[in-house]
N, C-alpha and C positions, 0 to 999 in steps of 0.2 A: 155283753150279749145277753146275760140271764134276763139281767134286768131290764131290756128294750124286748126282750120277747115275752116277758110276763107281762110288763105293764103296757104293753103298747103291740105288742107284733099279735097275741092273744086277744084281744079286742078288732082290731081289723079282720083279724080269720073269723069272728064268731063265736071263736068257744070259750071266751070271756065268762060267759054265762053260764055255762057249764060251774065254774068254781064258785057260781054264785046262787046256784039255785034253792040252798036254805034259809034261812032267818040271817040273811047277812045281807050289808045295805052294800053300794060300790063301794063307797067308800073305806068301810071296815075290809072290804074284801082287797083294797089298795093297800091298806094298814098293813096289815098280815103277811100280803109278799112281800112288804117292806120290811119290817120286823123278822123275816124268814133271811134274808142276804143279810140285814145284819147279824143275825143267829152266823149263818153261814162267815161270817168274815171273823167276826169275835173267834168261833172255832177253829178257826185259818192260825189266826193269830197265837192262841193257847194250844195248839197243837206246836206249832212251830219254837215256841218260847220254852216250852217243855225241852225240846230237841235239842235247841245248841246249849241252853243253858246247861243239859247233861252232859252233851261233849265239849263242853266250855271247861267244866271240873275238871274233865280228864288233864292228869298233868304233862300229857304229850302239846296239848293246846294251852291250855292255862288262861284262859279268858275269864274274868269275873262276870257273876251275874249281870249286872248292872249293862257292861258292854254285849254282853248273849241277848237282853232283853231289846236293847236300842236296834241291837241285828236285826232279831225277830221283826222287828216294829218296821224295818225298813226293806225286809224282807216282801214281806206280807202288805207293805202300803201299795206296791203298784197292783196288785191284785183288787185289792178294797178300792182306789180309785178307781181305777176299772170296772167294776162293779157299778162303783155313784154311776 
């Protein structure tokens, strides 16, 4: 949904232009929200990889990093797909 209303739902309303109205060509201005969700999903991801891989330690759970990160990663993919 972010990404169908920035690139595309933002343009049919008008206010496309709005985000563009300085020294920035459409293009670089598609760049940028582009490069802004992947910011946004990398974050997703290194928030989340942070999280279990600390409660992975703990020796109530006992999960090594390696399996804490693949979580994370499968965690956090259907969101990033979602996103594309």
């Amino acid at each position: 949904m972010t990404s169908t209303r920035t690139m595309r739902g933002e343009e049919d309303a008008g206010r496309w232009e709005l985000l563009i109205v300085g020294q920035v060509t459409r293009s670089s201005a598609a760049l940028e929200a582009l490069l802004g969700m992947v910011a946004g999903g990398v974050a997703l991801f290194v928030t989340t990889a942070v999280i279990t891989v600390a409660v992975g330690r703990s020796s109530k759970v006992g999960i090594d990093p390696r399996a804490a990160l693949f979580f994370a990663l499968a965690v956090t993919s259907g969101a990033v797909v979602f996103l594309a």
